[in-house]
Short mmCIF file of the C-alpha atoms (twelve columns), coordinates in Angstrom:
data_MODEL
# 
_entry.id   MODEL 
# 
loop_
_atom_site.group_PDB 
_atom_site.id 
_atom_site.type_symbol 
_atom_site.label_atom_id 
_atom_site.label_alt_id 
_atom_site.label_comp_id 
_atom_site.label_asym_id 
_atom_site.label_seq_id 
_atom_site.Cartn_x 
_atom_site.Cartn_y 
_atom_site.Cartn_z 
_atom_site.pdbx_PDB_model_num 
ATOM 1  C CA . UNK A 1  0.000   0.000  0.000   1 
ATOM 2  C CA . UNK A 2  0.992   3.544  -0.938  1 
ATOM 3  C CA . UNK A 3  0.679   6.638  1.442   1 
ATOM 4  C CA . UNK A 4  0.557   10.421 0.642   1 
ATOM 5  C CA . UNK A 5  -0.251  13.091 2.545   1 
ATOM 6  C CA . UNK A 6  -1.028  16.679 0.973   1 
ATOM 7  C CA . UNK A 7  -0.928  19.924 2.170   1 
ATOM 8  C CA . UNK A 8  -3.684  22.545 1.651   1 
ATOM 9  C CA . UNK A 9  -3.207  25.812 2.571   1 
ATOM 10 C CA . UNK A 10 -5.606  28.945 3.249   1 
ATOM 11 C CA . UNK A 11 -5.340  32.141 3.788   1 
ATOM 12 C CA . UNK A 12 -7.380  34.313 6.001   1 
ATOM 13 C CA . UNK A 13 -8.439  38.047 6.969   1 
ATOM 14 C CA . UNK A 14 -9.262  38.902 10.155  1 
ATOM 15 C CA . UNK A 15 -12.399 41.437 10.619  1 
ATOM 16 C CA . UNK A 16 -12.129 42.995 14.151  1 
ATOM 17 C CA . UNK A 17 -14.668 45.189 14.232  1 
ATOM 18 C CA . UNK A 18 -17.163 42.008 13.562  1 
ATOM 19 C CA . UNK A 19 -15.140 39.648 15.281  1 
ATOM 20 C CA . UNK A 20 -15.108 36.789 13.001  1 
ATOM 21 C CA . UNK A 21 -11.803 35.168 10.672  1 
ATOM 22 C CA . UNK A 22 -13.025 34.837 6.698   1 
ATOM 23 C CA . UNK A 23 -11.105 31.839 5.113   1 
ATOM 24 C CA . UNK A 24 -9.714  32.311 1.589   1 
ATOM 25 C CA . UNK A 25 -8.021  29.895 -1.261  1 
ATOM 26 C CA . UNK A 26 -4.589  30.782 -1.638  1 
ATOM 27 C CA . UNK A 27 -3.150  31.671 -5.428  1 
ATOM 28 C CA . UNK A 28 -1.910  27.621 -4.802  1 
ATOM 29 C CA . UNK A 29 -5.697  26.319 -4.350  1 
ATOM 30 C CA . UNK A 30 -6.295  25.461 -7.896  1 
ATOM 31 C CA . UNK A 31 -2.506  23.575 -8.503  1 
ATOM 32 C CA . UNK A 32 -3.717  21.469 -5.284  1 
ATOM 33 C CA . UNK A 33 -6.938  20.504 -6.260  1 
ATOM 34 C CA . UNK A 34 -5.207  19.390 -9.404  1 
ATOM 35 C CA . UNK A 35 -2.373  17.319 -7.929  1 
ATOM 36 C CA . UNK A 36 -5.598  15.519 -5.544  1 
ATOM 37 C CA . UNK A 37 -7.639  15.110 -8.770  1 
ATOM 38 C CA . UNK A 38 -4.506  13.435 -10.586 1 
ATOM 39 C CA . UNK A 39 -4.039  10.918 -7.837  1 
ATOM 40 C CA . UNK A 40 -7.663  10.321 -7.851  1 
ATOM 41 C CA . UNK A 41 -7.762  9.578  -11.477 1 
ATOM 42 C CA . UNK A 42 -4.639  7.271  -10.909 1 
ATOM 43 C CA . UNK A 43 -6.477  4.744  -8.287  1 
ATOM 44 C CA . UNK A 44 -5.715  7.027  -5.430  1 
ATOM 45 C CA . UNK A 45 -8.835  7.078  -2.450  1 
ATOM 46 C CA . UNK A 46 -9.006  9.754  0.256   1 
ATOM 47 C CA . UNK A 47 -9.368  7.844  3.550   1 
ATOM 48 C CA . UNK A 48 -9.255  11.191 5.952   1 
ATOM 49 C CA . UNK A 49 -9.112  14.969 6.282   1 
ATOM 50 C CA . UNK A 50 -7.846  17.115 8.605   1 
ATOM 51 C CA . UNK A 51 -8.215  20.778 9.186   1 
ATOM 52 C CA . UNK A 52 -4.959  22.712 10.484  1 
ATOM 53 C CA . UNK A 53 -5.827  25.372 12.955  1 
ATOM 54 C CA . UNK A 54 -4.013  28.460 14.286  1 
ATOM 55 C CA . UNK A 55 -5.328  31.385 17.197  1 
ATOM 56 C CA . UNK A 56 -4.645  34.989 17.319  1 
ATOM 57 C CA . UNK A 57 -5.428  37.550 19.523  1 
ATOM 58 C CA . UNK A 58 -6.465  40.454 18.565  1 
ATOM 59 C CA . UNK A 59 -7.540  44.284 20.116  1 
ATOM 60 C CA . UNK A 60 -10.948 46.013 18.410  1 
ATOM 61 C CA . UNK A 61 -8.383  48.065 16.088  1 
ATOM 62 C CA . UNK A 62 -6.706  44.366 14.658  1 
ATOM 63 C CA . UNK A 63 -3.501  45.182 16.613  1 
ATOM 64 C CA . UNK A 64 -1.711  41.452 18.027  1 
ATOM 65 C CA . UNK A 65 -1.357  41.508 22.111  1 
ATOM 66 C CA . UNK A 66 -0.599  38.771 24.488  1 
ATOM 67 C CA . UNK A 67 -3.296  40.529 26.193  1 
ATOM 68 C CA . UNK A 68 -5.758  40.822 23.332  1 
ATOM 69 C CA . UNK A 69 -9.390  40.559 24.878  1 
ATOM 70 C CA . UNK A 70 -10.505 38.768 21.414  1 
ATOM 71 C CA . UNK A 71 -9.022  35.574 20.284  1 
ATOM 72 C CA . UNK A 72 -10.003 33.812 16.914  1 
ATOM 73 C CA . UNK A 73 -9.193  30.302 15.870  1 
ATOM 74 C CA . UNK A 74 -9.551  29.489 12.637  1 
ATOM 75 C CA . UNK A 75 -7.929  26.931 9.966   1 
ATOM 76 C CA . UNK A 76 -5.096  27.756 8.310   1 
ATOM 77 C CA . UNK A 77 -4.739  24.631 6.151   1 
ATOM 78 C CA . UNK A 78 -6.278  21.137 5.048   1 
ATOM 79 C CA . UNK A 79 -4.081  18.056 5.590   1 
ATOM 80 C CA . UNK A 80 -5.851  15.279 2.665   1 
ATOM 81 C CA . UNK A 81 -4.575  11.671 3.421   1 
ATOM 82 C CA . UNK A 82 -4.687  9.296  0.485   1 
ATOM 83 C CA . UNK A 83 -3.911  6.018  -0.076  1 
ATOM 84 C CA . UNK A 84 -3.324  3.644  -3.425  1 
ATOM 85 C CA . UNK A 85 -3.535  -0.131 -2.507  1 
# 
């Protein structure tokens, strides 16, 4: 059996004022989704995926502190699992 493990990224933007983290596709989205379609096409099966997740505080004006009174986690990434018996 055959193992791979890719890496999705995502970017974010943080919206203070509404407290709330809006996930994005990166500029790399698209090449990703191709290289998981490829292996998929080859006899390659997704058994699992995991989301990646970061925190960051944050003050009402977006400004980092240890301090921070508002603290988002979000994900910053998709870890896809495949396999190819």
């Amino acid at each position: 059996m055959e193992y791979k493990r890719i890496h999705l990224p995502l970017k974010y933007d943080f919206f203070p004022t509404l407290k709330c983290v809006s996930p994005e596709n990166y500029d790399t989205t698209k090449e990703v989704d191709e290289e998981i379609s490829k292996h998929l096409k080859n006899g390659w099966r997704i058994v699992s995926t995991t989301p990646i997740t970061g925190s960051r505080a944050m003050d009402e004006k977006g400004l980092s502190f240890m301090n921070a009174e508002n603290v988002y986690t979000y994900t910053i990434a998709i870890e896809v699992f495949l396999v190819k018996e």
